[in-house]
C-alpha positions as CSV (number, residue, x, y, z in Angstrom):
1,X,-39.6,164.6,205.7
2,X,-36.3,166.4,204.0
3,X,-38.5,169.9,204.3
4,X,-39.2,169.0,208.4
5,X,-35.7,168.3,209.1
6,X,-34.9,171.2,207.4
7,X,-37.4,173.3,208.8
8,X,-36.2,171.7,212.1
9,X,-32.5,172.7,211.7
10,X,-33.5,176.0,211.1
11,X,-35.3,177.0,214.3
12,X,-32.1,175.0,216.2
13,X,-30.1,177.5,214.6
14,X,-32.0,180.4,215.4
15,X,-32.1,179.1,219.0
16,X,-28.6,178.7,219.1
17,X,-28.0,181.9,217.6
18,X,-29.9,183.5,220.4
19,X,-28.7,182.1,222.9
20,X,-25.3,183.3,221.7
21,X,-26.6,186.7,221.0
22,X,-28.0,187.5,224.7
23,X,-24.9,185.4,226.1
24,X,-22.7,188.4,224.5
25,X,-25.5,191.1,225.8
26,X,-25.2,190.2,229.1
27,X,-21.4,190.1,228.8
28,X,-21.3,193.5,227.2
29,X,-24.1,194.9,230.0
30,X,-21.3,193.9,232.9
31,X,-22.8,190.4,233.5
32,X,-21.3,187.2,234.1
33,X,-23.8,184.6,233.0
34,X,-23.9,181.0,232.5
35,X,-22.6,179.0,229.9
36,X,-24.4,178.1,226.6
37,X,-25.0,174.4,226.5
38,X,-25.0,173.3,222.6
39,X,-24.6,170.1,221.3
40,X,-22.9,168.7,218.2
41,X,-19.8,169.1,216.0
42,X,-20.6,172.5,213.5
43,X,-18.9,175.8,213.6
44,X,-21.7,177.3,216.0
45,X,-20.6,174.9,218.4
46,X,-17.1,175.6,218.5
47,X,-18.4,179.1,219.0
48,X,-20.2,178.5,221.9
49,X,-17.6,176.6,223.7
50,X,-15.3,179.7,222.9
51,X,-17.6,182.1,224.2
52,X,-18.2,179.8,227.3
53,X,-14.0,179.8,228.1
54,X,-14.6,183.9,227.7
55,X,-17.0,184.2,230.2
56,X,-15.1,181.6,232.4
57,X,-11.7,183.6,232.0
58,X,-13.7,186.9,232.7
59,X,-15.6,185.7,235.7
60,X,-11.9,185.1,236.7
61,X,-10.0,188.0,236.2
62,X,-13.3,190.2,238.3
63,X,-12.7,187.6,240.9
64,X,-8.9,188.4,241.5
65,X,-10.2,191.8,241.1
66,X,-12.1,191.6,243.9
67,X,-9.7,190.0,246.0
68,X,-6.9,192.6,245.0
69,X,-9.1,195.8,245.9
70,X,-10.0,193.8,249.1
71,X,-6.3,193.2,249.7
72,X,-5.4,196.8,249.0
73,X,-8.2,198.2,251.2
74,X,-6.7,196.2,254.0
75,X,-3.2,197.4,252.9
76,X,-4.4,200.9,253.3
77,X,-6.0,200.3,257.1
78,X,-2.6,198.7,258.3
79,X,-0.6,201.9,257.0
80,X,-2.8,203.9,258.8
81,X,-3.1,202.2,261.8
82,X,1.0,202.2,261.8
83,X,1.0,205.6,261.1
84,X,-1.6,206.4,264.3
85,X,0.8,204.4,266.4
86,X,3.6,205.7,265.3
87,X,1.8,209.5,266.4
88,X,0.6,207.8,269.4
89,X,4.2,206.5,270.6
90,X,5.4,210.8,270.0
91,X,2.3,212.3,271.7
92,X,2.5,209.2,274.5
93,X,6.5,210.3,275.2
94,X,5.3,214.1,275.3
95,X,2.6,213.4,277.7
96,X,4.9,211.7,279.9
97,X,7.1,214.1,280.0
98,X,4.7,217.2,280.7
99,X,2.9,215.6,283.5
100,X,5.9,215.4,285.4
101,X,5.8,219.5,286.2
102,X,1.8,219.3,287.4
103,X,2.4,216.5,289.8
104,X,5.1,218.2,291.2
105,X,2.7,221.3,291.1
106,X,-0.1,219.4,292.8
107,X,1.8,218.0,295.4
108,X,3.7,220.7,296.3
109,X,0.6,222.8,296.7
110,X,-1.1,220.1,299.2
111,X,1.8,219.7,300.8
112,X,1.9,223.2,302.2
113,X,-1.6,222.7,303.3
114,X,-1.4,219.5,305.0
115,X,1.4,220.9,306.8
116,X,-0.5,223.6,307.6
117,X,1.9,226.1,306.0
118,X,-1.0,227.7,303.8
119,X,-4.7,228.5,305.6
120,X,-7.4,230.5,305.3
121,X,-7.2,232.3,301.6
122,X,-4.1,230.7,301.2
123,X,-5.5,227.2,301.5
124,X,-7.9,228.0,299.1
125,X,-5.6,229.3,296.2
126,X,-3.4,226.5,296.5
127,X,-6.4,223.9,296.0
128,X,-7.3,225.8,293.2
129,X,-4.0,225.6,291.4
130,X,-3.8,221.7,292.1
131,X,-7.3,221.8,291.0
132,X,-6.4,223.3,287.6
133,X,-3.1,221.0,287.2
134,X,-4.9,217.6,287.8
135,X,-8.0,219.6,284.9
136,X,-4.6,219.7,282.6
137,X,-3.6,215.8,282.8
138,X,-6.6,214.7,282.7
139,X,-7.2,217.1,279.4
140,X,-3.6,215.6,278.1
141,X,-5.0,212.0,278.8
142,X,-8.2,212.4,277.3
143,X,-7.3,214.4,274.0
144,X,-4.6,211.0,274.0
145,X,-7.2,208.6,274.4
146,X,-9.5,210.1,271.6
147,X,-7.0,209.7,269.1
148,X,-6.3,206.4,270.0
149,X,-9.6,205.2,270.0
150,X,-10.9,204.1,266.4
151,X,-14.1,202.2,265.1
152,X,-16.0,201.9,262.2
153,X,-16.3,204.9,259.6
154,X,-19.4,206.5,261.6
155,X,-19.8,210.2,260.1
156,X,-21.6,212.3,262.3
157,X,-21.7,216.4,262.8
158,X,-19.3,218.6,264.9
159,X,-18.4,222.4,264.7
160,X,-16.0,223.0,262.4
161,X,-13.5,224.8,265.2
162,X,-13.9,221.4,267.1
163,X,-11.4,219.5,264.7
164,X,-9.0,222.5,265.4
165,X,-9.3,222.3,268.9
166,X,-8.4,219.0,269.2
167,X,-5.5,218.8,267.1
168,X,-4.1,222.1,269.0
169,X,-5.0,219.6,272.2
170,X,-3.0,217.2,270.7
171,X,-0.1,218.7,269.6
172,X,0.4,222.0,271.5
173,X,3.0,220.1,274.0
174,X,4.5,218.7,270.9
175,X,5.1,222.2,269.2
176,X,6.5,223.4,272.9
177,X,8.6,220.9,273.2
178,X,10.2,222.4,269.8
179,X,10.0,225.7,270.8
180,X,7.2,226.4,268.3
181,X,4.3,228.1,268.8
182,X,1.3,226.8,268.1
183,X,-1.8,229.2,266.9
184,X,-5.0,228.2,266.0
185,X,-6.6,231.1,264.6
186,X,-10.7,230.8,264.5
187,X,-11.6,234.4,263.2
188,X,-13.3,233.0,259.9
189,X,-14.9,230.1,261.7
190,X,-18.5,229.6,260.6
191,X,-21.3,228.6,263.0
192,X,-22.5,226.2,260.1
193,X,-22.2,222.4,261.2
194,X,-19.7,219.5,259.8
195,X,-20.6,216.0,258.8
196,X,-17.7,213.9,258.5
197,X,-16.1,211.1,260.5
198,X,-14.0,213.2,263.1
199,X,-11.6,210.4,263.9
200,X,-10.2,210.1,260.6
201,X,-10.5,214.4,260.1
202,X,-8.4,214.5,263.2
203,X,-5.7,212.1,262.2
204,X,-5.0,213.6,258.7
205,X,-5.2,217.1,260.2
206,X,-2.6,215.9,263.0
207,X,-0.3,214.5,260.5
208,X,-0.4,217.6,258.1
209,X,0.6,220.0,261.5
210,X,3.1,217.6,262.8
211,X,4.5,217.9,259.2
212,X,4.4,221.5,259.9
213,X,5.9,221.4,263.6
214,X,8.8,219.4,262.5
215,X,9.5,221.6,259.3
216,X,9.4,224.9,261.3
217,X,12.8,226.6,263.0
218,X,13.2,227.2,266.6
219,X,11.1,230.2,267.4
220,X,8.9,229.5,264.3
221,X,5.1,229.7,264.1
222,X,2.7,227.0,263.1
223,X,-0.8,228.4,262.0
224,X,-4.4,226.5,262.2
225,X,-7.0,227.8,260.4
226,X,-10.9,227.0,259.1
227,X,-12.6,229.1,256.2
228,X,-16.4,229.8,255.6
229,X,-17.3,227.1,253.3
230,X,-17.5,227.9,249.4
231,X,-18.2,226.0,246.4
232,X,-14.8,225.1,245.0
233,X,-14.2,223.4,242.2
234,X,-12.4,220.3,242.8
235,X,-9.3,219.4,241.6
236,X,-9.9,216.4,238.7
237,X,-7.4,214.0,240.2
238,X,-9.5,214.6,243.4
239,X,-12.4,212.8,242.3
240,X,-14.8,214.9,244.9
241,X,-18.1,215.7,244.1
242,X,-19.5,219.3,243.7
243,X,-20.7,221.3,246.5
244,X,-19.8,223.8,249.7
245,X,-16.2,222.6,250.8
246,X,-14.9,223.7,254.3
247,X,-10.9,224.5,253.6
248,X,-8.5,223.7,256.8
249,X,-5.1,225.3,256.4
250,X,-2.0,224.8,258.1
251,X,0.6,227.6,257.3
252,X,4.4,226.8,258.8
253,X,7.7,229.0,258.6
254,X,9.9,226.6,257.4
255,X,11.8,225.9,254.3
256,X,9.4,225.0,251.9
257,X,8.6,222.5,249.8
258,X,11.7,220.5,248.7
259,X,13.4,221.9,245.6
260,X,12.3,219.2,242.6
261,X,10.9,217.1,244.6
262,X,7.7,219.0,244.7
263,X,5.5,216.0,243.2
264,X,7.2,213.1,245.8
265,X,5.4,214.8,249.1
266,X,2.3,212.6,249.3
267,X,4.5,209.3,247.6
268,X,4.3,206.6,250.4
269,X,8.0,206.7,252.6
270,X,9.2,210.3,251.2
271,X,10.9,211.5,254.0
272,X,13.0,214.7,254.1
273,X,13.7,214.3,258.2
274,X,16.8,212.7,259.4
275,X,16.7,208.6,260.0
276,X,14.5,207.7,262.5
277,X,12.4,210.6,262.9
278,X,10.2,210.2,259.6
279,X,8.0,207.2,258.3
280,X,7.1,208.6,255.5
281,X,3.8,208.0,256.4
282,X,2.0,210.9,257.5
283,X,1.1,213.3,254.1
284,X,0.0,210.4,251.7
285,X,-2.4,209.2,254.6
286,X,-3.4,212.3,255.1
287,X,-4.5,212.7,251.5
288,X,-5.5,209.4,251.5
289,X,-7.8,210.3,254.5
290,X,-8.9,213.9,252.9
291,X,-10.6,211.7,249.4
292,X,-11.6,208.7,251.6
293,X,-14.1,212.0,253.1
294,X,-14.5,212.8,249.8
295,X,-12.2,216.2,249.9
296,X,-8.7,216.4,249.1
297,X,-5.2,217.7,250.5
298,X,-3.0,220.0,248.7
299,X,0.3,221.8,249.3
300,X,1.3,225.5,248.2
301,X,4.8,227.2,248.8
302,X,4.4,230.9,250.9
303,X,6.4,233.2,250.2
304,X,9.2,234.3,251.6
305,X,9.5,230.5,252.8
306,X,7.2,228.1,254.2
307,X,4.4,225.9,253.4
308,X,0.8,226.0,253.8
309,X,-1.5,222.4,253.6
310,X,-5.3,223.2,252.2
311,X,-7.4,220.5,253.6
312,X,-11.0,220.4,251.8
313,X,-14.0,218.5,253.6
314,X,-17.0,218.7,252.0
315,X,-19.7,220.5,254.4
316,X,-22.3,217.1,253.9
317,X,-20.3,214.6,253.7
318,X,-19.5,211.9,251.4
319,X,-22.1,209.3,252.3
């Protein structure tokens, strides 16, 4: 009988003991498994229980984890979603103010027909002209509306000049408006296609050339551009996989990067404009943006002055 009890005991233990054993396998694999149920009042016991409140505690902490990451994404959306209608509000004001001069355009071309004051040829040419000036607000109102208009990350393909064309859309009434011009220059354009999610391209690459806009002097220049893709190696902090990158570039005439405060550009709320014209806002979202598409956004001074923003998309996408 004392040999079967004690023959007994032993294969307990060596249940118990592996039980334990795959309990801390599965925790080291990234598991959270269930709880080892031993009974008694010996040190394997205490063990278990021990091991048990570890699992509990970890289980825990991935949960908050979880729940933090969730809370950040959501943190994220809200500062972008400010920081579109905060550009919305600007471009809204600017569209506003510029239709003004082709309805007065408009009408005073059909007014000289109606009354008869322009036939024939005449007639015809001032149709025309009203024509094109109702083609411009409607242009204004649509490249307005695009922005606005935001759904679920959906990447799909579109000509690489097609993301400059809208933000020079966009903003070209903006740039006029501070008596700086506005180039988009689409000489090294290639014909290959880009998969991305345009909505999100085009708000990053608006908030990187209203950067520019605002930074340049009156009578400056504001330069949009699109390289031949390339395999670049990406930055580390980037975190971007391998492969062809397209690079964006907008080039300004303005003072530069700020002097020591290089490294606080793309910090959340650095703002070198006066009060009430920055949020602080653009440049980190537009990074934020750029890796989210699994490129990145970088700045580099120009000499004599100015500033030029390399935006990288990769050529296939992230997804």
């Amino acid at each position: 009988d004392e040999v079967y009890a004690a023959s007994r005991s032993r294969g307990q233990l060596w249940l118990a003991m592996g039980a334990l054993v795959t309990l801390a396998r599965q925790v080291g694999a990234g598991q959270v498994p269930g709880p080892v149920e031993l009974h008694g009042r010996d040190e394997l016991v205490d063990l278990a229980s021990e091991m048990n409140r570890m699992v509990e505690l970890l289980s825990a902490s991935r949960r908050r984890e979880v729940e933090e990451a969730a809370r950040a994404g959501q943190l994220q959306e809200h500062l972008r979603n400010a920081d579109r209608l905060a550009t919305m509000g600007m471009l809204m004001a600017r569209v506003a103010h510029d239709v003004g001069t082709p309805l007065n355009v408009i009408g005073s071309r059909l007014d000289r027909v109606l009354a008869g004051r322009a036939t024939g040829d005449a007639a015809l040419r001032d149709v025309r002209i009203a024509n094109e000036q109702t083609e411009r607000i409607t242009g204004a109102i649509r490249s307005l509306l695009d922005f606005a208009h935001r759904a679920e990350v959906a990447h799909s393909e579109i000509a690489p000049e097609e993301l400059l064309r809208r933000t020079h859309e966009l903003l070209v009434t903006v740039a006029r408006a501070r008596s700086v011009k506005l180039v988009t220059d689409l000489s090294k354009a290639p014909r290959t296609k880009l998969r991305t999610d345009p909505q999100l391209a085009l708000q990053a690459m608006t908030n990187v050339c209203v950067n520019a806009i605002h930074a340049s002097p009156t009578g400056g220049e504001v330069t949009l551009r699109v390289d031949a893709p390339t395999d670049v190696e990406p930055p580390p902090w980037a975190m971007a996989a391998p492969g062809p990158f397209l690079r964006y570039s907008v080039e300004d005439r303005g003072p530069g990067l700020p002097e020591g405060k290089q490294h606080l550009i793309f910090e959340l709320f650095f703002t070198t404009k006066p009060v009430g014209e920055g949020t602080g806002l653009g440049l980190p979202i537009a990074r934020s943006i750029s890796q989210d598409l699994g490129g990145w956004l970088e700045a580099h001074p120009v000499t004599p002055n100015g500033t030029r923003f390399d935006f990288y998309l990769p050529v296939n996408g992230n997804a």
